[in-house]
C-alpha positions as CSV (number, residue, x, y, z in Angstrom):
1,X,-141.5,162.2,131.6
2,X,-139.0,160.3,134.2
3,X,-138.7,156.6,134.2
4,X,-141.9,154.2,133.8
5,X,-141.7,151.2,135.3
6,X,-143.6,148.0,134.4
7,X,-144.1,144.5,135.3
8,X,-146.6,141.8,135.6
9,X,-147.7,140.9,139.5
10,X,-148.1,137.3,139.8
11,X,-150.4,137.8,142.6
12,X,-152.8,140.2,141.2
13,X,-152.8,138.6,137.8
14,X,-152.4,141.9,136.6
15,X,-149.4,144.4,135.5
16,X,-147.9,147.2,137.7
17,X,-147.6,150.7,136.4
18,X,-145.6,153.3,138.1
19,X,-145.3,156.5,135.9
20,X,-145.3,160.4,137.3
21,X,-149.5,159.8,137.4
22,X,-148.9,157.2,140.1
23,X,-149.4,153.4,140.5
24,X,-152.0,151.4,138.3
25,X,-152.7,147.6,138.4
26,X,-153.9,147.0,135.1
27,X,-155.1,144.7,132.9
28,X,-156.0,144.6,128.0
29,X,-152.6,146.7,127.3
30,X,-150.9,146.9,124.6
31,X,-147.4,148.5,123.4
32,X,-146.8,150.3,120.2
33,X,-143.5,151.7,118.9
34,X,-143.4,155.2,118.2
35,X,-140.1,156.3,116.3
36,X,-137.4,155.8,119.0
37,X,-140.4,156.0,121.7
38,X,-143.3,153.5,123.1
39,X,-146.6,154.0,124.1
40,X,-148.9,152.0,126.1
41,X,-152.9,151.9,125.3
42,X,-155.2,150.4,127.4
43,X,-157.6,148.6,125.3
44,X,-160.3,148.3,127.2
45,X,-161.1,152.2,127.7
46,X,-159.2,152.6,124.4
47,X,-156.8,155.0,125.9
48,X,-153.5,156.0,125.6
49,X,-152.0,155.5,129.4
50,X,-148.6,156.4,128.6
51,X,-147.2,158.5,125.1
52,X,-144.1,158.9,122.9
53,X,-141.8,158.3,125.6
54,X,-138.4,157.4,124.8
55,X,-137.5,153.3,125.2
56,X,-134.8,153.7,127.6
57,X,-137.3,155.1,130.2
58,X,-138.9,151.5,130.7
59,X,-137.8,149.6,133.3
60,X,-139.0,146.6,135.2
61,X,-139.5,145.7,139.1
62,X,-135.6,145.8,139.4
63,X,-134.9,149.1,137.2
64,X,-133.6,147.0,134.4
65,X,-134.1,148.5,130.7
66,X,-136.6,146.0,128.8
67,X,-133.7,146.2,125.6
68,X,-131.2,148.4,123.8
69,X,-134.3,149.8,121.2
70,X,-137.7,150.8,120.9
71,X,-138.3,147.7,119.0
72,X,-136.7,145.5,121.5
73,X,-139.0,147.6,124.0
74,X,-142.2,147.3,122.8
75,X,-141.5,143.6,121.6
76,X,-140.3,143.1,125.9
77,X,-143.6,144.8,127.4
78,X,-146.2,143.4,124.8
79,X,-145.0,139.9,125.7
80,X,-145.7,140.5,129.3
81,X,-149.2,142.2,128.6
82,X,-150.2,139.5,126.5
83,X,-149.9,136.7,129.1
84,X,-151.9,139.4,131.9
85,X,-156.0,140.1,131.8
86,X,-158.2,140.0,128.9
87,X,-159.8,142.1,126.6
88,X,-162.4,139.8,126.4
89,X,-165.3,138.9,128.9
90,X,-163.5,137.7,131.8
91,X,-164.8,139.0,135.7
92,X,-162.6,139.2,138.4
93,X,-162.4,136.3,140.9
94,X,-161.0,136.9,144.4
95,X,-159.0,133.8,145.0
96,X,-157.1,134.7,148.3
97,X,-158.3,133.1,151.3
98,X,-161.4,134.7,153.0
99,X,-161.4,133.7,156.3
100,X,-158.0,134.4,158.3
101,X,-156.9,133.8,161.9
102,X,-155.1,135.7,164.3
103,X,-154.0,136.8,167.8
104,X,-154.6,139.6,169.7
105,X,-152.4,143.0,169.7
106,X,-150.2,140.9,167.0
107,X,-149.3,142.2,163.3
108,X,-152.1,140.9,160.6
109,X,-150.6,140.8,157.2
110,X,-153.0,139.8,154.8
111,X,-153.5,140.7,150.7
112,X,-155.8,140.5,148.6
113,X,-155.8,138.2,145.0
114,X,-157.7,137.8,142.3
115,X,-158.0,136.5,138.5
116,X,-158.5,139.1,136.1
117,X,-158.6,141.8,139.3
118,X,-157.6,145.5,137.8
119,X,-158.6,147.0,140.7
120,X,-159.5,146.4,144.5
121,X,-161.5,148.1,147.6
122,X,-162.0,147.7,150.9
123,X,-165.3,148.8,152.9
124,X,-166.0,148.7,156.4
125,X,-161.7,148.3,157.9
126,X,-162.2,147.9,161.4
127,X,-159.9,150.5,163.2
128,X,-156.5,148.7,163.3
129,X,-156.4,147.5,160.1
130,X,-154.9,150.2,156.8
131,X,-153.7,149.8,153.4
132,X,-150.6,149.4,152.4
133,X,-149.1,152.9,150.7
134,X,-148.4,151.8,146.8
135,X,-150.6,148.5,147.3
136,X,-154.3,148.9,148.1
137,X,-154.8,145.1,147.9
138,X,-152.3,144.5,151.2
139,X,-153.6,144.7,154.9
140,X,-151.6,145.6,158.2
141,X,-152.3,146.0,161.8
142,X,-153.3,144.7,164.5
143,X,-156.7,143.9,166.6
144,X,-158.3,143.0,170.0
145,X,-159.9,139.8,170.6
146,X,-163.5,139.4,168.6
147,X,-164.3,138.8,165.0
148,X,-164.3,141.3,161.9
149,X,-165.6,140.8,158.7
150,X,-164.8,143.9,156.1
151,X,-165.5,143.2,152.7
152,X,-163.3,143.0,149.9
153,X,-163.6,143.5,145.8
154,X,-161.9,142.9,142.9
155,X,-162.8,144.8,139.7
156,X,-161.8,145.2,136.2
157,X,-163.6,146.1,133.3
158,X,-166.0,143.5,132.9
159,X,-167.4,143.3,136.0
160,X,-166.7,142.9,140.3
161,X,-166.2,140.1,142.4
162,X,-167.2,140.9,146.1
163,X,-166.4,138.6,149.4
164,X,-166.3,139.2,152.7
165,X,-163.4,138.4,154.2
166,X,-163.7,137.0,158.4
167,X,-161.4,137.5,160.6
168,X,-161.0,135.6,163.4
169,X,-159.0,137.5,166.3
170,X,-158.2,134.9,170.0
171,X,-156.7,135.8,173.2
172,X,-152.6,135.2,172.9
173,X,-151.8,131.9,174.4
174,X,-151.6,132.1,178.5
175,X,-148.6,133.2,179.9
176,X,-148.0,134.3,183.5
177,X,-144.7,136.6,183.7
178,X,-145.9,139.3,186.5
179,X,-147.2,140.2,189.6
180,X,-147.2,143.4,191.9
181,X,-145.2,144.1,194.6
182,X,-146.4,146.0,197.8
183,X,-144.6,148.1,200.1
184,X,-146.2,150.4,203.0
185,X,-148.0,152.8,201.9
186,X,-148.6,151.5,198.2
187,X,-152.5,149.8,197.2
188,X,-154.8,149.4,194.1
189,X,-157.9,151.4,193.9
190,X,-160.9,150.8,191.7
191,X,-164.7,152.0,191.4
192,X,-166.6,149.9,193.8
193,X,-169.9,150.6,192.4
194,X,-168.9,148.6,189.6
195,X,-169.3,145.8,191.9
196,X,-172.1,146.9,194.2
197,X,-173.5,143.2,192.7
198,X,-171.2,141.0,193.7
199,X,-170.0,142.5,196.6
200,X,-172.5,144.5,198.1
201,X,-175.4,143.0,199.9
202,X,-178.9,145.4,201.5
203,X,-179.2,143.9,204.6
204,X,-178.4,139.7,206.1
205,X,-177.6,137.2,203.7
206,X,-180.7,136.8,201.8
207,X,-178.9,133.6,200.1
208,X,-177.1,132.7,196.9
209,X,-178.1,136.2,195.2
210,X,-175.4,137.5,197.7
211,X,-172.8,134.9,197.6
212,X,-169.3,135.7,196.2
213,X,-165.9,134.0,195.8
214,X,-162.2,135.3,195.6
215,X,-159.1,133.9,194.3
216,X,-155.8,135.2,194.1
217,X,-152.2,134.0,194.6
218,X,-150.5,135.7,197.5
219,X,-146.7,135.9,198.6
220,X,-145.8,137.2,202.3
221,X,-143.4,139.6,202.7
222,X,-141.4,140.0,205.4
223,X,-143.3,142.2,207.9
224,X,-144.5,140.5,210.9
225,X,-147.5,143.2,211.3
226,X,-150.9,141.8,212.6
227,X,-153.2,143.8,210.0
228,X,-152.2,143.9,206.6
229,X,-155.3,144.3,204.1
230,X,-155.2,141.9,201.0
231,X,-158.6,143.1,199.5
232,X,-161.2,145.4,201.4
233,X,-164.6,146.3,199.8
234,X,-167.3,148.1,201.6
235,X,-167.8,151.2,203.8
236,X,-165.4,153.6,203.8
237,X,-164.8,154.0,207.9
238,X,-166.6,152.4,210.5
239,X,-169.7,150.4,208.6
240,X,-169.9,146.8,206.9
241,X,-167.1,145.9,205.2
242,X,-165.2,142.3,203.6
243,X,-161.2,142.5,204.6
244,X,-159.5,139.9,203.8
245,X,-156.1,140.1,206.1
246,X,-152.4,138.5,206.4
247,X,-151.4,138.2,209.5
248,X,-147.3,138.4,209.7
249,X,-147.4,137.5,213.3
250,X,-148.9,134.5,212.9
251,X,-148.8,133.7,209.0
252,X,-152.3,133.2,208.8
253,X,-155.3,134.2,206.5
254,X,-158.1,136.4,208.2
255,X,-161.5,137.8,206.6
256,X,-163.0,140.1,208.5
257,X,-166.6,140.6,207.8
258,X,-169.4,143.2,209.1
259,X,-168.8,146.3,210.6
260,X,-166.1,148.0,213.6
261,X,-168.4,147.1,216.4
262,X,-170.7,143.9,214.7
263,X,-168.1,141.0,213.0
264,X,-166.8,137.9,212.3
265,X,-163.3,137.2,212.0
266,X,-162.5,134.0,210.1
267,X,-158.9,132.5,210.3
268,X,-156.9,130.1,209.6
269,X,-154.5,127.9,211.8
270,X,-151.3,129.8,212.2
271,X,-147.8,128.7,209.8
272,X,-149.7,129.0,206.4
273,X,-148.7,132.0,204.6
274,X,-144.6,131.6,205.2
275,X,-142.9,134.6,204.3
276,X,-141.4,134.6,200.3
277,X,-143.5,131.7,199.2
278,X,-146.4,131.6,196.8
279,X,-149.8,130.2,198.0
280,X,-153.0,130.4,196.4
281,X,-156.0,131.1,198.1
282,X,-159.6,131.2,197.7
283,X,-162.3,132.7,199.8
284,X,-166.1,132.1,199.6
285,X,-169.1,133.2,201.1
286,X,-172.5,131.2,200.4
287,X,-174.7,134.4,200.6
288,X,-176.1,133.3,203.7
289,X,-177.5,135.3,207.2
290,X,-174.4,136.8,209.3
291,X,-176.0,137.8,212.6
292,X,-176.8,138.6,215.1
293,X,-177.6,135.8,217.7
294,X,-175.4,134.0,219.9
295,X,-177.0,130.9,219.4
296,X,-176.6,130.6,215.6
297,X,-172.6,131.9,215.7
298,X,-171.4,128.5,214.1
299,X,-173.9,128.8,211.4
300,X,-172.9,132.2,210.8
301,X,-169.2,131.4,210.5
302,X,-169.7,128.4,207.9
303,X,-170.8,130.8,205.3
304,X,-167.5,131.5,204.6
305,X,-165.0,128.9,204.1
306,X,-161.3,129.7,202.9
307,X,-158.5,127.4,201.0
308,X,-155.0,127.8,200.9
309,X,-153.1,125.3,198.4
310,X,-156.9,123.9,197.2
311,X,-156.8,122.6,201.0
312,X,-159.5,124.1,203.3
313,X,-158.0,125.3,205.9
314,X,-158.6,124.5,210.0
315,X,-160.3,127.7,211.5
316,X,-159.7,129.7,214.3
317,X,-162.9,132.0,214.5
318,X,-164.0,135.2,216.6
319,X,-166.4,137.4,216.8
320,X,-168.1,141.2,217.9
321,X,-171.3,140.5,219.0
322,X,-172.1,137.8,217.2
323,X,-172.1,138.4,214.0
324,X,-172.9,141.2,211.2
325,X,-176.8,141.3,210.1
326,X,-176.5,145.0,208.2
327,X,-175.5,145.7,204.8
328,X,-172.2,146.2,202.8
329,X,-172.4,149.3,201.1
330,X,-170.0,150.3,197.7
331,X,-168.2,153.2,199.4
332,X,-164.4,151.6,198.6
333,X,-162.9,148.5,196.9
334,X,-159.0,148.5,198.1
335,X,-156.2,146.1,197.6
336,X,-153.5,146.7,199.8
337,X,-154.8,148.6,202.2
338,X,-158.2,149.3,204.9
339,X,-159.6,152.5,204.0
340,X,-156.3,155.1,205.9
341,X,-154.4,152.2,206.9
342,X,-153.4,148.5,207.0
343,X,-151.3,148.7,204.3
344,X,-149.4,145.3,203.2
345,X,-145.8,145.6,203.7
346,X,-142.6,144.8,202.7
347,X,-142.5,143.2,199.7
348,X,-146.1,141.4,200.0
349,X,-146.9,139.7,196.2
350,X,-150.4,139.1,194.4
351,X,-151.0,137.8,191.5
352,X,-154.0,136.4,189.3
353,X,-156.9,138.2,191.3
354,X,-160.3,136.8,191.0
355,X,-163.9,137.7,191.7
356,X,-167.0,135.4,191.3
357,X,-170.3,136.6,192.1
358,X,-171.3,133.3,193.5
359,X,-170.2,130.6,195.9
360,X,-167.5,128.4,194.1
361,X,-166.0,126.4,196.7
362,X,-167.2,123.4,195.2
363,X,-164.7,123.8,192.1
364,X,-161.3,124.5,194.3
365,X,-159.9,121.9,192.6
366,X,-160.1,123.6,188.8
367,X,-159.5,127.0,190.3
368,X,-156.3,126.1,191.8
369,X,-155.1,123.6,188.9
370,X,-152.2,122.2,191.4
371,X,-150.8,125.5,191.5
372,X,-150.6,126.0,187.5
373,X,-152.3,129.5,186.8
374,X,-153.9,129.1,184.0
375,X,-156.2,131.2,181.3
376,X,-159.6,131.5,183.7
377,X,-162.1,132.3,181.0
378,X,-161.3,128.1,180.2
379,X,-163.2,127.2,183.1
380,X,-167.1,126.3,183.3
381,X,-167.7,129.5,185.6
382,X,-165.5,131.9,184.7
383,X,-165.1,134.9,187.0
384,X,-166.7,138.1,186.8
385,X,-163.5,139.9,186.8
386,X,-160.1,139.0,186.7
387,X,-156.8,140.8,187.0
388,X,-153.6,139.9,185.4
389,X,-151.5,141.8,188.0
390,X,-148.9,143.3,185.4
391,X,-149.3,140.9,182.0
392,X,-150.7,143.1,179.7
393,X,-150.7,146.3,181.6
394,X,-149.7,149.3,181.3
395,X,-148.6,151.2,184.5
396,X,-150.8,152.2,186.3
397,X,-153.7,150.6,184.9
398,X,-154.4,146.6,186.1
399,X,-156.8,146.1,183.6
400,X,-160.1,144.1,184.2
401,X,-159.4,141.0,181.8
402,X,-163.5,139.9,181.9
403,X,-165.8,142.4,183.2
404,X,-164.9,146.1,183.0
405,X,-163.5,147.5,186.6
406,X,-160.3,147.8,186.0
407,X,-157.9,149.3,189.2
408,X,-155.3,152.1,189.5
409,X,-152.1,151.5,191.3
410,X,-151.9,154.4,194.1
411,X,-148.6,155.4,195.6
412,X,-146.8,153.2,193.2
413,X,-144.5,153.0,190.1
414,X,-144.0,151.1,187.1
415,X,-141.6,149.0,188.7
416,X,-144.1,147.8,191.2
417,X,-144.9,145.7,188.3
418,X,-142.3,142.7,189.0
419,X,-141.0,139.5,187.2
420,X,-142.1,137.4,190.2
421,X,-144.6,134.2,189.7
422,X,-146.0,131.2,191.0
């Protein structure tokens, strides 16, 4: 019959069985010497689970004989079996914990316990989450962030004991370890209808409906170029767009708004963005009219405001006839680039990219936590969207951490994905 090993499991409260049939947790045995063999009945189904097999094929959890005899054997195993289960009246009673806590994406180890349990079940695993091979009772894997509550029983021959077991799954504690690099040529792409209601607007400001806010952390590379695109959202040539520009010349912030020929420019005093430092900046836009009379220019340019450092910055504006009254459309959403061109160059850095779909100038100072980054979801309005930029991506997917927009790095590699933070 090959070797038959036995012991009692603490933790189950019950004995383990391992013969050529498989593995049984079991409870009411009993041995009985046969000649120079043992058997084992189970007395509850009044069964004989193993027969005239000789005493030196019983072992224990470490393959050690249970004695030199049949006698010795059966004596060995019924003294275990005796202090295991009951043939009496007994139910099952889970008694491991039934609620558990974890992390997201990390190992779950959890098993299952009960008082008088013979056997166990589990119904409704969310995916993730499998039996152990040999051990039905024992849980591995791993989940994303939510809660999960599967149910658990424990059975024997008297009767069940059913709980459901909760499991509580949180976001991984904040840590900032990437960004992503630009060179010419290289930018993000995502699907800009995804964001036609943040972004996008029908016709002038109707008011806050169509306000928006971005924040991101941006590090200048080395190019001295006059146009290179941060973020670009809008038409996909010559109609109403949002660009928002670093200007190497004059390492400055520009957002340019409204169309080739119709626009406003808003910039910053020059000497801001230095080249291989980190800054954080955040743009807003109160959803207000844009255009087009000459008279009303000023009021057009304080929709927007910008901060660099949680400092708003002095402004150097400009204009194309006085302003942009038409819509912005959801042809493109770009970083890196202006539709064919633009690109940022030359080592160029972002990190911790931002959307709100309204106006949140009013809480610079919790956005841009003295230069910290920090988990966004913490704050009272958390974004709409965020991007990690590289923590907890996989190339070449920058996954949307809040909403579900995520971008594709274009023209890129893996090792765009850099060890470089604020």
């Amino acid at each position: 019959m090959g070797l038959v090993k036995v012991y009692r499991d603490d933790r189950a409260n019950a004995i383990f069985l391992e013969d050529a049939n498989g593995v049984q947790f079991l409870n009411s045995l009993q041995a009985l010497q046969n000649n120079s063999n043992v058997d084992i009945k189970d007395l509850a189904k009044n069964i004989d689970l193993v027969s005239n097999t000789n005493y030196i094929d019983f072992v224990d959890e470490n393959d050690n004989s249970y004695g030199n005899n049949s006698s010795e054997v059966t004596n060995a195993l019924n003294h275990i079996f005796t202090a295991t289960g009951t043939p009496t009246g007994d139910l099952p009673v889970i008694t491991s914990p039934t609620s558990i806590n974890a992390v997201a994406n990390e190992i779950i180890n959890y098993e299952m316990t009960a008082d008088y349990g013979v056997g166990y079940e589990w119904d409704s695993l969310p995916n993730g989450l499998l039996t152990v091979e040999g051990n039905v009772r024992k849980l591995i894997g791993s989940l994303p962030t939510g809660t999960y509550t599967p149910t658990m029983k424990a059975v024997n021959y008297n009767g069940s004991d059913e709980e459901t077991l909760t499991i509580n799954v949180s976001n991984p504690p904040f840590a900032n370890t990437k960004s992503i690099n630009f060179v010419n040529f290289d930018y993000l792409s995502g699907n800009a209808s995804d964001l036609i209601n943040l972004f996008g607007r029908a016709s002038n400001g109707s008011g806050a409906s169509d306000a928006w806010s971005i924040s991101l952390y941006f590090k200048a590379g080395t190019s001295n170029n006059n146009n290179q695109t941060i973020f670009n959202y809008g038409a996909d040539f010559f109609g109403g767009r949002i660009q928002l520009r670093y200007n190497g010349s004059q390492d400055r912030i520009e957002l340019f708004y409204g169309s080739s020929f119709n626009s406003l420019t808003i910039r910053s005093q020059n000497n801001l963005l230095p080249t291989g430092v980190w800054k954080h900046i955040l743009v807003t836009y109160d959803g207000g009219t844009t255009g087009s009379a000459s008279g009303s220019v000023n009021d057009y340019y304080s929709r927007f405001k910008i901060f660099v450092n949680g400092i708003e910055v002095t402004y150097n504006n400009t204009n194309d006839n006085f302003g942009y009254s038409a819509d912005i459309p959801d042809d493109v959403i770009q970083v890196g680039r202006y539709e064919f061109g633009d690109y940022m160059r030359n080592n160029c850095r972002i990190d911790e990219l931002a959307f709100w779909d309204s106006d949140q100038q009013a809480n610079i100072s919790n956005i841009y936590n003295s230069g910290n980054p920090f988990d966004l979801t913490a704050l009272g309005t958390q974004p709409n969207n965020w991007y990690r930029m590289g923590d907890g991506d996989t190339y070449p997917t920058l996954q949307d951490g809040i909403g579900s927009s995520n971008l594709t790095m274009v023209n890129m590699t893996s090792a765009d994905i850099v060890n470089d933070v604020p």
